[in-house]
VOSE-407836 format. One line per 4 residues: number of its first residue (from 0); their letters; for each residue x, y, z of C-alpha. Coordinates in nm, 4 decimals. Layout:
<nodes>
NUM) A) X/Y/Z; ...
</nodes>
This chain:
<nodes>
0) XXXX) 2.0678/-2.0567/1.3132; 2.3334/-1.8412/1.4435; 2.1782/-1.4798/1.5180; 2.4801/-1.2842/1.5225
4) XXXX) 2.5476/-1.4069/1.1445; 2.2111/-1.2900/1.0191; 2.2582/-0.9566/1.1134; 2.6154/-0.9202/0.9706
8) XXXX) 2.4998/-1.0548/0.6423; 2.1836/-0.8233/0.6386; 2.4243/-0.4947/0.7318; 2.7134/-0.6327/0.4767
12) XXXX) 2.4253/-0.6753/0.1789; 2.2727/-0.3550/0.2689; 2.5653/-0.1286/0.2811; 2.7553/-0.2492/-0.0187
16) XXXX) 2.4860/-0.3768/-0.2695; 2.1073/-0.2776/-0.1897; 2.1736/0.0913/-0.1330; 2.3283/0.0900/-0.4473
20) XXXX) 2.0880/-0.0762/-0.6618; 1.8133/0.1034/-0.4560; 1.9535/0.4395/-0.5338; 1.9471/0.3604/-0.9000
24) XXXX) 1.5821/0.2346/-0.9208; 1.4296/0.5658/-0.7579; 1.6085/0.7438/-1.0276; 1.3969/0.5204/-1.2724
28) XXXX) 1.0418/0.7031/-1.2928; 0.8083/0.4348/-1.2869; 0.4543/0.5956/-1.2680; 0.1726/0.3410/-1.1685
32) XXXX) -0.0460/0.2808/-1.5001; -0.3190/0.4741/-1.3658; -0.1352/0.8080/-1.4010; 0.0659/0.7080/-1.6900
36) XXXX) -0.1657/0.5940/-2.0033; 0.1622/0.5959/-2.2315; 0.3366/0.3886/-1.9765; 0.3914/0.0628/-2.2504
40) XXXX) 0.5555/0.3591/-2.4702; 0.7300/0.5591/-2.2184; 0.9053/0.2392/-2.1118; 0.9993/0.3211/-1.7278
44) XXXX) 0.8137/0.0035/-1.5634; 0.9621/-0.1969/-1.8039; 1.2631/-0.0935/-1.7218; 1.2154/-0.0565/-1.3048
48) XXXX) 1.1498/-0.4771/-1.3814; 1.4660/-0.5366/-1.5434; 1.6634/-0.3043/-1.3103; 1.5786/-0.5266/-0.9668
52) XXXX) 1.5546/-0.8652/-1.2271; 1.9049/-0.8343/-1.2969; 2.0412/-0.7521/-0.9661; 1.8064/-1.0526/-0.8013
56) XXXX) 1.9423/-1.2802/-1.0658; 2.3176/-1.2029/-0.9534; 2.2632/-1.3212/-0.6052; 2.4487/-1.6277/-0.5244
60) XXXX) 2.1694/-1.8383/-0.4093; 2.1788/-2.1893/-0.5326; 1.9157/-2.3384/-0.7477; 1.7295/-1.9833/-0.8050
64) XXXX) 1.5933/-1.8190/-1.0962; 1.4616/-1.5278/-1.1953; 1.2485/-1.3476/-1.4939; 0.9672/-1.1091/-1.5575
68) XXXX) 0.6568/-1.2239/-1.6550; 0.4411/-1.0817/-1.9230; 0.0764/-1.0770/-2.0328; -0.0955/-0.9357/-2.3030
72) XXXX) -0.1623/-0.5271/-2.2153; -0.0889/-0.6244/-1.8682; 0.2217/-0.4395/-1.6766; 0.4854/-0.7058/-1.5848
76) XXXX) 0.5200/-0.8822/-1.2963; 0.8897/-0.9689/-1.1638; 0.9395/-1.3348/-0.9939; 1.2201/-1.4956/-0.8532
80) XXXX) 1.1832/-1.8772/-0.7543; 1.3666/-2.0010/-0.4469; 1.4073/-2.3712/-0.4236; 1.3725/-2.5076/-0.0650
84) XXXX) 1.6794/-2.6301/0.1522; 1.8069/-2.9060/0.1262; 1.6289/-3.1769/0.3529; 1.3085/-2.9701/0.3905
88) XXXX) 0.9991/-3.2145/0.3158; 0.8552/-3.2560/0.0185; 0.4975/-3.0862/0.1517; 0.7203/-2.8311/0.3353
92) XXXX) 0.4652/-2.5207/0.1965; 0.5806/-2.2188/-0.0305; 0.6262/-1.8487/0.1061; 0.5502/-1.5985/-0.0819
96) XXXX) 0.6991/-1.2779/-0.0472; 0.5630/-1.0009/-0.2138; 0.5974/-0.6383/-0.2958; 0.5729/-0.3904/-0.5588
100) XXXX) 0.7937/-0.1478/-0.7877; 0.5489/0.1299/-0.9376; 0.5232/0.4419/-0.7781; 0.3258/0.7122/-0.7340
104) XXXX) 0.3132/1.0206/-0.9378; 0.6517/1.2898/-0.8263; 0.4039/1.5811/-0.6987; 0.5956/1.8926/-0.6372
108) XXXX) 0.7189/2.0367/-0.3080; 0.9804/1.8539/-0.2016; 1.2246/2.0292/-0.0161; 1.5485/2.1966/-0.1176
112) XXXX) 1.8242/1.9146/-0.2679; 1.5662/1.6789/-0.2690; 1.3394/1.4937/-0.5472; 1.1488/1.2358/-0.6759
116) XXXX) 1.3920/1.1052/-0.9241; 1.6940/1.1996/-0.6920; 1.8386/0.9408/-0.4183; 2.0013/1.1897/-0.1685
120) XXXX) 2.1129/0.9820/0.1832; 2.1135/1.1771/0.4718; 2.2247/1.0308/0.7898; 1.9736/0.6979/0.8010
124) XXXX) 1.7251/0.7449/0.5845; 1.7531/0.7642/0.1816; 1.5026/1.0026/0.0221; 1.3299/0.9827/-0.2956
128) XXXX) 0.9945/0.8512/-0.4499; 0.9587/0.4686/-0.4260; 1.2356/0.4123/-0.2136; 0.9936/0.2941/0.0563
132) XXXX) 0.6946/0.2877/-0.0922; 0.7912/-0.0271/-0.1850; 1.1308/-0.0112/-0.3927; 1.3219/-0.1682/-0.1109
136) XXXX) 1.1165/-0.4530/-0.0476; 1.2545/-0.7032/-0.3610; 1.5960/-0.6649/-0.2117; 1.5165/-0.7058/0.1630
140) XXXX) 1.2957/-1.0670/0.0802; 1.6260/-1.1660/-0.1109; 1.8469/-1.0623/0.1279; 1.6429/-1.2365/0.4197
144) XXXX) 1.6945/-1.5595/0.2510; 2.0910/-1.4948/0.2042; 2.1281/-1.4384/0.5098; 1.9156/-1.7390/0.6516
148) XXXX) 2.1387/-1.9344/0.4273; 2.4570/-1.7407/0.5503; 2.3797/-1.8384/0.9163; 2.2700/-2.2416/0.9014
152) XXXX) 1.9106/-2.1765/0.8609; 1.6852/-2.3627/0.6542; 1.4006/-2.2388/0.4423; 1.0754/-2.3396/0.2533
156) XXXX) 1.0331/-2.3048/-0.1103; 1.0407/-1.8956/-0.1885; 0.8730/-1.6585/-0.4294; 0.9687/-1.2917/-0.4543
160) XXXX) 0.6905/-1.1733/-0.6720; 0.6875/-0.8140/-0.6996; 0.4118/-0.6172/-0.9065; 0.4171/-0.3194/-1.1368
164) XXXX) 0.0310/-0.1831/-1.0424; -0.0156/-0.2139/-0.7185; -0.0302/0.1885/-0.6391; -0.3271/0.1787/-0.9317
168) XXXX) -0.5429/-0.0831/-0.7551; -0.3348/-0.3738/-0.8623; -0.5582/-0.4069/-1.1924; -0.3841/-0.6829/-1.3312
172) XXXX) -0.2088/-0.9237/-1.0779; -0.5606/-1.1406/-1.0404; -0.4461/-1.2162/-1.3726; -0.1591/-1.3493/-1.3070
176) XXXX) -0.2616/-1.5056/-1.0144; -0.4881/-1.6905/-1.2366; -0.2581/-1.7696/-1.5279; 0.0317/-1.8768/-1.2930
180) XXXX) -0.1938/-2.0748/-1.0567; -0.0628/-2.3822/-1.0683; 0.2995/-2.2468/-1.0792; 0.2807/-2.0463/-0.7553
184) XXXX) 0.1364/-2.3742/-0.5882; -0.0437/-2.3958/-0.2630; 0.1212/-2.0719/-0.0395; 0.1608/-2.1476/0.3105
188) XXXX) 0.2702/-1.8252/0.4397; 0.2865/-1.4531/0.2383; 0.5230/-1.2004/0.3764; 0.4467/-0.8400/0.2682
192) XXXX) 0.7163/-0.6109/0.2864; 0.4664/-0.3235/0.1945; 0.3281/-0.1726/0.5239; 0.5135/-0.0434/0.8394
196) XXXX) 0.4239/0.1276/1.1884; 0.4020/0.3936/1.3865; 0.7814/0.4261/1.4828; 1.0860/0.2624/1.4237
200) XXXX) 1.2027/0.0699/1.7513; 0.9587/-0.2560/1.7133; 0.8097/-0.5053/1.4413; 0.4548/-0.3952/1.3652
204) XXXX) 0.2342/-0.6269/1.1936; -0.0735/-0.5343/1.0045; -0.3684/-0.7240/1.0671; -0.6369/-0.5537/0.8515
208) XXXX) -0.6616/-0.3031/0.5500; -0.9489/-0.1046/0.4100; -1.1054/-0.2099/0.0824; -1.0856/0.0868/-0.1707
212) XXXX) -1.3846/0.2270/-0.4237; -1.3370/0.5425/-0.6436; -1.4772/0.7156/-0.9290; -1.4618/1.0364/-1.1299
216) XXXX) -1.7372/1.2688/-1.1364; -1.8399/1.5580/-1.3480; -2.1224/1.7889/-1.3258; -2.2176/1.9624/-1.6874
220) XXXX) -2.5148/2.2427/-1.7308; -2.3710/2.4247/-2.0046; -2.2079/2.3433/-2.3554; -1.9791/2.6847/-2.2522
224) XXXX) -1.8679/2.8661/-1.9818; -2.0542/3.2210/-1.9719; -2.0338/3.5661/-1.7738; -2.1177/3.5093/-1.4386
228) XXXX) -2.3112/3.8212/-1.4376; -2.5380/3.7170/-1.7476; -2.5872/3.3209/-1.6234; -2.5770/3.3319/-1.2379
232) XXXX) -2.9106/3.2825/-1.0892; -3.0945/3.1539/-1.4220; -2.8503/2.8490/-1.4801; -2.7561/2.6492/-1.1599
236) XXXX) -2.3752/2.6531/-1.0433; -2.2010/2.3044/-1.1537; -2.0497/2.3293/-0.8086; -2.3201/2.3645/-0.6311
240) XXXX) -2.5106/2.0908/-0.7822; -2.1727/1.8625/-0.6947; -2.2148/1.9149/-0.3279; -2.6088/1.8382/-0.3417
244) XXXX) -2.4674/1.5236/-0.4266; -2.1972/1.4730/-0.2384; -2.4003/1.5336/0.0423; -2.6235/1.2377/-0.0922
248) XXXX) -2.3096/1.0219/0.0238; -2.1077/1.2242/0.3583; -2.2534/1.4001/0.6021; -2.0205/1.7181/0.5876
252) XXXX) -2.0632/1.7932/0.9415; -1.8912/1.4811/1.0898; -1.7422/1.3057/0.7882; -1.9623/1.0198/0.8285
256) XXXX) -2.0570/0.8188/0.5365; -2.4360/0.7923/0.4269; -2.4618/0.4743/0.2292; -2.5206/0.1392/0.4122
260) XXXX) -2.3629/-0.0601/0.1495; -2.0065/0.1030/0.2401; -2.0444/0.0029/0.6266; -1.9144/-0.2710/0.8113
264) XXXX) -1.8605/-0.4719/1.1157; -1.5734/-0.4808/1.3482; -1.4608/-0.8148/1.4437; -1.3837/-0.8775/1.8535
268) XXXX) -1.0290/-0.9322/1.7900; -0.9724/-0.6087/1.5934; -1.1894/-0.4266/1.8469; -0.9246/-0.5463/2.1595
272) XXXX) -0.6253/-0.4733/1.9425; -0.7589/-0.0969/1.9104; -0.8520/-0.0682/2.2470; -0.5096/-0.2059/2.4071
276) XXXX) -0.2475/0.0141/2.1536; -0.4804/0.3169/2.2462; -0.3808/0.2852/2.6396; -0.0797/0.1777/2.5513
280) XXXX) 0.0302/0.4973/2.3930; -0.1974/0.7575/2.4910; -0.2113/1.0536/2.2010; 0.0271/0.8984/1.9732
284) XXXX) -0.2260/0.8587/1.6945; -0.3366/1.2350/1.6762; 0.0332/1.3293/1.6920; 0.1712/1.1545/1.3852
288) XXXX) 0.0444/1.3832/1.1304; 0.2012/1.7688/1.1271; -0.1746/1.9578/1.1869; -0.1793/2.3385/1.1075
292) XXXX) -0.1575/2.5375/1.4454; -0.4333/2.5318/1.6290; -0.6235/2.2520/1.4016; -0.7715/1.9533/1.6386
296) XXXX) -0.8270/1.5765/1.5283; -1.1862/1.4357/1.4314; -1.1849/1.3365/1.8191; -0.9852/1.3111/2.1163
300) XXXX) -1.0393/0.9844/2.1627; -0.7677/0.7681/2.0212; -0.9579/0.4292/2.0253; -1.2042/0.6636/1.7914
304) XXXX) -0.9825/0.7754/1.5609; -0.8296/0.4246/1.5020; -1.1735/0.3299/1.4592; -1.2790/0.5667/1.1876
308) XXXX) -0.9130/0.5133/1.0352; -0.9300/0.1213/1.0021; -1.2791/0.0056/1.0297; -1.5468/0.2840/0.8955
312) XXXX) -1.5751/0.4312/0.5313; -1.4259/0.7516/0.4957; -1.4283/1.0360/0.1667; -1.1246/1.1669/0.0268
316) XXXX) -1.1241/1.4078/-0.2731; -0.8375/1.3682/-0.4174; -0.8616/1.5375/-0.7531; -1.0159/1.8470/-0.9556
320) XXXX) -1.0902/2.0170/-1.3278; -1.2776/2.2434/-1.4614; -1.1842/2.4861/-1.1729; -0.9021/2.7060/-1.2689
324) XXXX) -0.6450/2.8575/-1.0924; -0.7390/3.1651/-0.8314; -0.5419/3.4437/-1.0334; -0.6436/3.2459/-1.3980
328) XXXX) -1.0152/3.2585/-1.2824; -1.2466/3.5338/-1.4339; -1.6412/3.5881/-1.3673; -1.7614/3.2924/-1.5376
332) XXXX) -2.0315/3.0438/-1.4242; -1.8027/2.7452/-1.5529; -2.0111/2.4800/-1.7562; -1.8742/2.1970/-1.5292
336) XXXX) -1.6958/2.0693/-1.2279; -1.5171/1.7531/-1.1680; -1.3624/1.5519/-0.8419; -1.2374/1.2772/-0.8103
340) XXXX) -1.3844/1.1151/-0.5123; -1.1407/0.8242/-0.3462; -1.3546/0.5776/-0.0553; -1.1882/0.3899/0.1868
344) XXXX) -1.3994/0.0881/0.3052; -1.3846/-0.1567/0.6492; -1.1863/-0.4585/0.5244; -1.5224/-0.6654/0.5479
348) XXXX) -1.7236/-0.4524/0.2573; -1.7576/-0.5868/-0.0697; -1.5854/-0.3285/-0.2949; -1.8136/-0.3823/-0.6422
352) XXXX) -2.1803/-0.3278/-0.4052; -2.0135/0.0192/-0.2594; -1.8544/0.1389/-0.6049; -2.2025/0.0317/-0.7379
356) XXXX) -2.4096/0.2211/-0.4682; -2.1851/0.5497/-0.5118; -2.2636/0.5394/-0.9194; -2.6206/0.4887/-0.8519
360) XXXX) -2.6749/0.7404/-0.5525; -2.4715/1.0183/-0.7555; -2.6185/0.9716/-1.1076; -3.0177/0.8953/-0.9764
364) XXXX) -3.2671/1.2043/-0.9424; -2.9763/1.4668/-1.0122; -3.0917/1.8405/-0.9267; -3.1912/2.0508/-1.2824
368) XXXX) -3.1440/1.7345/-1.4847; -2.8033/1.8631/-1.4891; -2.5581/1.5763/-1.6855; -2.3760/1.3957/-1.4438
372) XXXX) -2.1113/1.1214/-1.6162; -1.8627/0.8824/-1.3882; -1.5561/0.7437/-1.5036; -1.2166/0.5721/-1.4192
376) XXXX) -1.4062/0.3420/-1.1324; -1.1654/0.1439/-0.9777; -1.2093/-0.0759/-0.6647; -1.0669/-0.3688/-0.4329
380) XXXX) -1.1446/-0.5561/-0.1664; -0.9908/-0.4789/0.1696; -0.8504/-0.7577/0.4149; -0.8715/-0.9224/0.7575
384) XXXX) -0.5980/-1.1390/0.8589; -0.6205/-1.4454/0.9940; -0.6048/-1.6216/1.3386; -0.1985/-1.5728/1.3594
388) XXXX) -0.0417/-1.9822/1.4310; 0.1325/-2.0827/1.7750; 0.4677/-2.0855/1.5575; 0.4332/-1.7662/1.3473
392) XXXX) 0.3199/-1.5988/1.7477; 0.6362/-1.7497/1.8754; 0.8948/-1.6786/1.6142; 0.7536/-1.3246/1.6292
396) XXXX) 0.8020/-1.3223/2.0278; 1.1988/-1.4416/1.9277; 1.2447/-1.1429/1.7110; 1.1190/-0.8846/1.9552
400) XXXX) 1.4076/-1.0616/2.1535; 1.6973/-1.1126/1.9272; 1.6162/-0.8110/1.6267; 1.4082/-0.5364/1.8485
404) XXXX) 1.6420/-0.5912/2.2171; 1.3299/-0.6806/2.3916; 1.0737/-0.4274/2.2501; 0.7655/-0.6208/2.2046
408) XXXX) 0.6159/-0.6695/1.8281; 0.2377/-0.4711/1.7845; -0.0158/-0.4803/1.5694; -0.1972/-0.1953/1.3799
412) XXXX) -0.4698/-0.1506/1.1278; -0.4091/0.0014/0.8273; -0.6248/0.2790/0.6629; -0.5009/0.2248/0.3209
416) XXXX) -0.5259/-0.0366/0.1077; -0.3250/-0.3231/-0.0451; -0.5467/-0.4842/-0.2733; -0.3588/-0.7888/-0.3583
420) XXXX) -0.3870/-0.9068/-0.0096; -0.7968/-0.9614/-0.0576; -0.6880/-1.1317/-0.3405; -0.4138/-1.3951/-0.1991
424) XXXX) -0.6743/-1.4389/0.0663; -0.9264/-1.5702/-0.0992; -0.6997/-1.7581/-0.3343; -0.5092/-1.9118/0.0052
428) XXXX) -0.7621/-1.9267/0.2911; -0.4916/-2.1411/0.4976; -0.2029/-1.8887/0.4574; -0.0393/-1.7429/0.7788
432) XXXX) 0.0269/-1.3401/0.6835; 0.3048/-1.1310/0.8031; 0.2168/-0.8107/0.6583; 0.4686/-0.5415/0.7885
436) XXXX) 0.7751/-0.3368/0.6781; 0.9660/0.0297/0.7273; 0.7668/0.2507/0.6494; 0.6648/0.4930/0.9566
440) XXXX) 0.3818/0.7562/1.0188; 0.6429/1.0154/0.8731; 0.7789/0.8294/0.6106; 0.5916/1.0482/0.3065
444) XXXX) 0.4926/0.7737/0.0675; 0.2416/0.9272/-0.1791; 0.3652/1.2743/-0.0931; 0.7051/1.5035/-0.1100
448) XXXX) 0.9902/1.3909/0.0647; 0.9588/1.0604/0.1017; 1.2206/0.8328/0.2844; 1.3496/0.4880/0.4020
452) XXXX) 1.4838/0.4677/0.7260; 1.7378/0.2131/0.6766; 1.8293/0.0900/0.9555; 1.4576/-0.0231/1.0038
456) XXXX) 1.4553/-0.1680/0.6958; 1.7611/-0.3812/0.7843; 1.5636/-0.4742/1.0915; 1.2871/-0.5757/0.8634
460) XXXX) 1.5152/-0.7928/0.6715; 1.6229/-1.0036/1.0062; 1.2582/-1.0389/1.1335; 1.2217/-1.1874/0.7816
464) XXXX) 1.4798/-1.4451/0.7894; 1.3704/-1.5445/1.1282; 1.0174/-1.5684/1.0598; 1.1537/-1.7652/0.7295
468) XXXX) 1.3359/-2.0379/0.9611; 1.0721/-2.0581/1.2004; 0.8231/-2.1222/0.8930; 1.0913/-2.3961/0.8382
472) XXXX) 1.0726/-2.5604/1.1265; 0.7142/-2.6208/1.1765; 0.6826/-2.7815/0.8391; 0.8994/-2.9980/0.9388
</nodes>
């Protein structure tokens, strides 16, 4: 495969035709389900599908074809079917290379000449929500294979399948894993274009991700709010009766997390990996995250905090009512309080024990009898990768070379989750995963200001194709 050709073909396709199309599809709000109930009405996902389903089925690659799928009350599910090259085996595998076009909600505070629905480029990165998080990743996986093609390479049998949940828990893609089974056929390698690193000047590869349990919680001990001065010591605070129980689940002092069922074990492997990026790059993992002045880390200790980040439960609330606003709020013991409370869980914890332990631990023996109700549980598994094959170790050792000018490819485990990757696998235990892409420490997904750097994501797209030929190659 000639090298040089790959990367001319990537930089052409970016520069004239993906920032384009890009641009357009992070004007298109599409809200995850989970914080848009009207989303069948409102029409945006819909229309996020058909935006990258009709620029994937202009590409001039031979044989391909593209459409959105659709089941009943489920959001749809775009997939683009790459025959293999010509004189590739018969049992030559399928790749699978997946990502996801929902996004999450706009929030407010972005900064000035900047917004969700607005692409803005400035210098090498292109702002707006979904651009990275994962917008891009449809066109890089087709323009990975172009440019394989472009240079002499050969390929395996490809599917692009890109999602429409994924940023609500991927809720309905085991369905379509189900439905489509025999379809997909037996996947020999997935590429995820849905992760990243902690800078820009190397391939990183993700080798675990936390499972995910969470659940909305309200406190009630009144029908009404009443005067504060009249209730307060005779009827029990809502609030404070919340963090009784919370305390049931996190120790407050150090964050740790109290229930047995959300624990795990750290396998050897993942263990070495912490320990040899933490003396690698000494502070780097308590400096990628813009602390208030004079605010300190959980510890000093990077292996520690990598630790606690990838492989130990951790408590996130990420969501509140019945509290109003500070200059709204009047003396009124308030009838109830609600959080959402958001778990992250070591990849090896069975998600549907830990969401069950939470509902049990906050609704058993609740202080005053007070009325505690959960709702909106959602939960998925987390994931461990795999022993990573002689080839795929290789071909990643050539694109440190040719793609990265030397820099050596790393690994990292990531704190969030990506539930469809428990879910591929279990349904393909003899995969080979490349989970990686653009996005950096200071990339913003989730939150204002988020950006693709660009020319990483071009960089992406060659490690792609290469891993792609190699993939090739050792099927024969």
């Amino acid at each position: 495969m000639d090298d040089a050709q790959v990367r001319t073909t990537v930089d052409r396709t970016w520069d004239a035709e993906i920032l384009p199309s890009l641009s357009e599809l992070v004007r298109i709000p599409a809200v995850s389900v989970a914080f848009d109930a009207k989303w069948a009405e409102n029409g945006h996902l819909d229309a996020a599908a058909e935006h990258v389903r009709d620029w994937l089925a202009a590409r001039d690659i031979p044989g391909a074809t593209v459409e959105i799928l659709r089941l009943p009350e489920r959001t749809p599910v775009v997939l683009m079917d790459v025959p293999a090259s010509e004189g590739m085996p018969a049992d030559g595998g399928t790749v699978l290379l997946y990502g996801h076009l929902d996004k999450q909600p706009p929030v407010g505070g972005w900064s000035e000449g900047l917004g969700p629905w607005t692409p803005v480029v400035r210098g090498d990165r292109l702002y707006g929500r979904g651009a990275a998080d994962d917008g891009y990743s449809g066109y890089a996986a087709s323009a990975a294979i172009e440019a394989l093609r472009a240079a002499g390479g050969r390929h395996a049998r490809c599917l692009v399948l890109l999602e429409l949940s994924e940023e609500s828990g991927s809720p309905d893609l085991d369905a379509y894993l189900d439905a489509y089974r025999e379809r997909l056929g037996d996947i020999s390698l997935v590429v995820c274009l849905d992760s990243g690193g902690q800078d820009y000047e190397r391939l990183w590869l993700t080798t675990s991700l936390r499972g995910l349990v969470s659940t909305t919680v309200t406190v009630r001990v009144m029908e009404s709010g009443q005067h504060s001065g009249s209730a307060s010591g005779i009827v029990p605070s809502s609030f404070r009766i919340m963090r009784q129980l919370l305390d049931r689940v996190e120790d407050a002092a150090t964050g740790e997390i109290l229930l047995p069922e959300l624990h795990g074990e750290i396998p050897p492997e993942r263990d070495a990996e912490m320990k040899a990026l933490a003396d690698l790059d000494p502070g780097a993992v308590k400096s990628a995250f813009p602390l208030v002045d004079g605010m300190s880390a959980a510890s000093d200790d990077d292996y520690r905090l990598m630790v606690a980040n990838s492989w130990q439960p951790t408590l996130s609330v990420i969501g509140a009512a019945g509290l109003p606003a500070p200059e709204d709020a009047g003396n009124v013991l308030r009838p109830f309080t609600t959080l959402k409370l958001s778990f992250r869980l070591p990849p090896s914890v069975d998600p549907k024990a830990a969401l069950a332990a939470v509902e049990r631990t906050l609704t058993t023996d609740v202080p005053y009898g007070a009325q505690v109700t959960l709702s909106a549980p959602e939960e998925g598994p987390g994931w461990n990768a795999p022993p990573t094959a002689p080839w795929l170790r290789n071909a990643l050792d050539a694109v440190s070379e040719t793609v990265f000018g030397g820099r050596q490819w790393l690994t990292m485990r990531l704190g969030g989750s990506i539930p469809f990757m428990g879910s591929l696998a279990e349904a393909y235990p003899n995969a080979q995963f490349v989970v990686t892409g653009a996005l950096g420490n200071d990339s913003n997904p989730h939150v204002p200001d988020e950006w693709l750097h660009i020319p990483q994501a071009k960089r992406v797209t060659e490690s792609v194709a290469h891993v792609l030929d190699a993939h090739a190659h050792q099927a024969g």
